[in-house]
Wavefront OBJ file of the C-alpha trace (Angstrom):
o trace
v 0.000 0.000 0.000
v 1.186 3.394 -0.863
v 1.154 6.224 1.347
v 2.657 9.815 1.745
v 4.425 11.246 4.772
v 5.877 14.297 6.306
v 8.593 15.938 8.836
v 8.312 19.420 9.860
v 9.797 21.259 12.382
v 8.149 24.327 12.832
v 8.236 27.707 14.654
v 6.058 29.302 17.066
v 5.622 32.216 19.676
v 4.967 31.046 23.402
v 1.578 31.120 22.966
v 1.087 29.218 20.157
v 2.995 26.670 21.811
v 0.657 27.386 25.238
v -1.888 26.810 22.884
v -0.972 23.500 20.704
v 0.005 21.775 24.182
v -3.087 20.560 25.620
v -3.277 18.890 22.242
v -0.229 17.794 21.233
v 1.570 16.955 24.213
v -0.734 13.855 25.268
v -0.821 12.086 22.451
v 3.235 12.636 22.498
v 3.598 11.268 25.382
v 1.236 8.295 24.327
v 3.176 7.607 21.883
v 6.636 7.418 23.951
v 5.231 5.697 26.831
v 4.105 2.287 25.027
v 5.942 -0.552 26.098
v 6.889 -1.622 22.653
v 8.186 2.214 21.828
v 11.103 1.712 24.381
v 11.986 -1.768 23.902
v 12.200 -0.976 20.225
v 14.526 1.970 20.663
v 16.419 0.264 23.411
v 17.361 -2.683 20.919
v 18.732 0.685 18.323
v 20.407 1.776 20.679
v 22.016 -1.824 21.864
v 22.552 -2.936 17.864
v 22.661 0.046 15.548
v 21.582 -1.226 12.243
v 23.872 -1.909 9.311
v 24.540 0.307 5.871
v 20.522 0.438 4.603
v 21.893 -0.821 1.187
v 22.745 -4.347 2.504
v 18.988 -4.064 4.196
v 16.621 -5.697 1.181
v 19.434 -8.768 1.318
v 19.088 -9.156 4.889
v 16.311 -8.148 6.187
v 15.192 -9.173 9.778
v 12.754 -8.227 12.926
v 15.461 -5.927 14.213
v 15.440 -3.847 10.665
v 11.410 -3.763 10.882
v 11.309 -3.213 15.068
v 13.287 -0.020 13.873
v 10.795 1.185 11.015
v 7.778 0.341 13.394
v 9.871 2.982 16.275
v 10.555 6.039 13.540
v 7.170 5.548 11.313
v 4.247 8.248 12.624
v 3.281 7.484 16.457
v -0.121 6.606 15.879
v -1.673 8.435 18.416
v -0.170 12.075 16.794
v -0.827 10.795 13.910
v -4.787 10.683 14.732
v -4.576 13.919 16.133
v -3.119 15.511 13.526
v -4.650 13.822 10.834
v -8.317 15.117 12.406
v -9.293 11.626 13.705
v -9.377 12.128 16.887
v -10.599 15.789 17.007
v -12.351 17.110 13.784
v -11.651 20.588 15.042
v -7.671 20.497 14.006
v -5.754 19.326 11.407
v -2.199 19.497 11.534
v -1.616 21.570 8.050
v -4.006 23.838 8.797
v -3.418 24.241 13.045
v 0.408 24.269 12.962
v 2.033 24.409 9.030
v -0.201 27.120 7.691
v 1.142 30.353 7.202
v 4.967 29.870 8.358
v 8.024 31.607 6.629
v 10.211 29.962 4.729
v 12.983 30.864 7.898
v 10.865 29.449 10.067
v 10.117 26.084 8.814
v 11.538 23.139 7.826
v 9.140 20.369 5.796
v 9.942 17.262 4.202
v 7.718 14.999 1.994
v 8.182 11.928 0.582
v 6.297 8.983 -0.916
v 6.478 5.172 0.730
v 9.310 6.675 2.777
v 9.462 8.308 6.641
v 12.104 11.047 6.364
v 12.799 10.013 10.819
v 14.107 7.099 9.920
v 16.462 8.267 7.362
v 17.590 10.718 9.462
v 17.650 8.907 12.764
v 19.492 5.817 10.720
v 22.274 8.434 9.391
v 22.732 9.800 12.872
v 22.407 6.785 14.924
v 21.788 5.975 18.359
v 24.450 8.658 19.876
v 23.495 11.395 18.179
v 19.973 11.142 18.045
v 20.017 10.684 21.915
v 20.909 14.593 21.612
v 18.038 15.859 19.927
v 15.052 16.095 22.261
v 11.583 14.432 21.967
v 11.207 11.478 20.605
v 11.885 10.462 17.345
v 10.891 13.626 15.133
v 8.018 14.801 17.745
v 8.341 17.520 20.141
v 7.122 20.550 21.975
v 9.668 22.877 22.854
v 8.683 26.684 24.382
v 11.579 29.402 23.487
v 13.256 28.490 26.386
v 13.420 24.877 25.804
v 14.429 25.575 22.173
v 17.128 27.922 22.713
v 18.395 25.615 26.152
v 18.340 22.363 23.419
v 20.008 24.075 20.292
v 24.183 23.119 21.959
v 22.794 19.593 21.887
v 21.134 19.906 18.354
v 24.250 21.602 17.254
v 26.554 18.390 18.662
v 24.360 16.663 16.859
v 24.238 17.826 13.447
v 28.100 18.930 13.492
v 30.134 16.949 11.481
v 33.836 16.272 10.233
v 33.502 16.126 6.196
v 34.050 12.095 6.749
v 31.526 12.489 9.014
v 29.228 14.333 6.982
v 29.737 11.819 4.137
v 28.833 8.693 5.878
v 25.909 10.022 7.166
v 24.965 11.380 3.575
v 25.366 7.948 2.582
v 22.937 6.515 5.027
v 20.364 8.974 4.360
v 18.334 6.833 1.624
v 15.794 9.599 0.831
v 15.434 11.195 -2.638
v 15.853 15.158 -2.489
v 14.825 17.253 -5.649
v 17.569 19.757 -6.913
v 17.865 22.515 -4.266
v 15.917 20.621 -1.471
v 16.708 20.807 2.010
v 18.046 17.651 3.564
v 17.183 15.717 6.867
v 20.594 16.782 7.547
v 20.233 20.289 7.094
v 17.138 21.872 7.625
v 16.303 20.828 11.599
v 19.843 22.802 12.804
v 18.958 25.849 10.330
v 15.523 25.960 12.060
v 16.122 25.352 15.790
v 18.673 28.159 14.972
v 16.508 30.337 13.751
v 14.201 30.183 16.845
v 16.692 31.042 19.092
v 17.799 33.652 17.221
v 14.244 34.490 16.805
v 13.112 33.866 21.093
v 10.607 31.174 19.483
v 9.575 27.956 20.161
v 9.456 24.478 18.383
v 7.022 22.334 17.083
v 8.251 18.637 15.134
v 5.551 16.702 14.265
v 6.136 13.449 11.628
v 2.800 12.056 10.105
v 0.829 10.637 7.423
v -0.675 12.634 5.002
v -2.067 10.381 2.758
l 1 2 3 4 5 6 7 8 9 10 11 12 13 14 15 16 17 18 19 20 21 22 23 24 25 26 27 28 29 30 31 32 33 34 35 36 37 38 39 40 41 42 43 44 45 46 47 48 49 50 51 52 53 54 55 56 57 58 59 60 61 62 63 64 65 66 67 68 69 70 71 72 73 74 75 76 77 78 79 80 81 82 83 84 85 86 87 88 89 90 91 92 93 94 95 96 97 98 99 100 101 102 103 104 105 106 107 108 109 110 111 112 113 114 115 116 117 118 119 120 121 122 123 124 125 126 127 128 129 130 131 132 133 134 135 136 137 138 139 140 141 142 143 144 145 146 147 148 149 150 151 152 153 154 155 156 157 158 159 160 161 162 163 164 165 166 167 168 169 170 171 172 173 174 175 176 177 178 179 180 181 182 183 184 185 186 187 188 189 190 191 192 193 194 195 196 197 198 199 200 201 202 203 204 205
């Protein structure tokens, strides 16, 4: 079955934030706190997968138990897809409107741009960026408090940089912001800015 997802990591004032947390936060939380949510990460984080291109030869639970953790939580995924409450819908409650500075969007088909990214970081870098796995709820304090982690994160020696690159198996048009790109130029940009962040990953079709 085909489907369409995105990644965006948006920016708001404090009271859009205030506002999107009685919401958001919840199913967040719902979505970390299943049993099978940590025990999948926990087994990343104990055997970080191998080079995706030797995946479709040898492909296993522990390459699917690793899809299942970075695919849409289901719960924000209901919420922002207007299941759960008719009232908001993701594009229009938290994308609309937004500057090109001050948000960072990804879209792909049969793909989830969190577990290209989280694959071409692995488990010690992604244990710097806050949330979990693409989601998160950050006021301008948070935000600006996070962005030395985010930074260790995303900084990279050019050998560095080019393994990751290779890991990343998404398909970019000419011009288009990477995974491994756009969340540093936007976390900066609300610090800069005194804003706070918003990452939400979901279906959209």
């Amino acid at each position: 079955m085909g489907f369409t997802s995105a990644w965006a990591i948006s920016c708001h004032t404090y009271e859009d934030i205030a506002d999107l947390t009685p919401r958001l936060l919840p199913a967040m939380r719902a979505d970390r706190d299943t049993p099978e949510a940590a025990r999948r990460r926990q087994a990343w984080q104990r055997a970080p997968l191998p080079d995706h291109r030797t995946w479709y030869e040898n492909y296993g639970p522990e390459i699917e138990s690793f899809r299942e953790l970075t695919a849409p939580g289901a719960h924000v995924d209901e919420l922002c897809g207007g299941r759960t409450d008719p009232s908001f819908h993701v594009v229009d409650d938290v994308w609309d409107g937004q500057s090109e500075d001050g948000i960072f969007i990804t879209v792909h088909s049969k793909e989830y741009a969190v577990s290209s990214l989280l694959h071409a970081l692995g488990p010690t870098r992604a244990a710097l960026l806050p949330g979990w796995c693409g989601t998160f709820l950050l006021t301008p304090a948070q935000a600006a408090a996070s962005l030395p982690h985010v930074e260790r994160a995303f900084t990279f020696t050019p050998a560095e940089r080019a393994a990751a690159e290779a890991q990343d198996w998404l398909d970019y048009s000419t011009g288009e912001e990477s995974v491994l790109d756009g969340p540093l130029r936007v976390w900066r940009t609300a610090a800069r800015t005194g804003m706070g962040l918003c990452g939400l990953s979901v279906h959209l079709g």
